[in-house]
C-alpha positions in Angstrom: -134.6 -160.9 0.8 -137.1 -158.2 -0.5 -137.3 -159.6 -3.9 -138.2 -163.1 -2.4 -140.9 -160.9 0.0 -142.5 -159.7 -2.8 -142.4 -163.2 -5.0 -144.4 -164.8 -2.4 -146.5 -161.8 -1.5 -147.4 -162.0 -5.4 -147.9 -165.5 -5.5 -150.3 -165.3 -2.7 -152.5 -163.0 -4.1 -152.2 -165.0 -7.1 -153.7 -167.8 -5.2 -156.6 -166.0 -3.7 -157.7 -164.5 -7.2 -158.2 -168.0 -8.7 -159.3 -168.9 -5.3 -161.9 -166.3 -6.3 -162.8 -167.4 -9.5 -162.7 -171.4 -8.9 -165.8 -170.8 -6.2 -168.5 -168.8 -8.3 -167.3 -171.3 -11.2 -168.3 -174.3 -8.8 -171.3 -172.9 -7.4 -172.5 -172.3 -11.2 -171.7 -175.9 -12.4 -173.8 -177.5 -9.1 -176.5 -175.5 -10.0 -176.5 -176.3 -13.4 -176.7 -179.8 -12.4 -179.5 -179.1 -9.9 -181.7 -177.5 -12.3 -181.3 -180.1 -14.8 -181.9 -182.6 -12.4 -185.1 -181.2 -11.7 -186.3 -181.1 -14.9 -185.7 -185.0 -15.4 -187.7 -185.6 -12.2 -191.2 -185.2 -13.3 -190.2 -187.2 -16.8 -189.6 -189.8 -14.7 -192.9 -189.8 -13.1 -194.9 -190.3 -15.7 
């Protein structure tokens, strides 16, 4: 019983470190999208 405990307590904080990584990965991406998006608007202006 203490060895399945500590599987899912591992497993768990498994999930909250990617958890941790996937959301500053995502925010990074959008941003990059933004920014390049921007820069296309005023080409499209003129």
């Amino acid at each position: 019983m203490k060895t399945v405990q500590n599987t899912l307590v591992q497993e768990v904080s498994d999930l909250k470190g990617v958890k941790s990584l996937i959301i500053p990965i995502l925010v990074a991406v959008i941003t990059a999208g933004l920014t390049l998006f921007a820069r296309f608007i005023p080409n499209f202006l003129r």
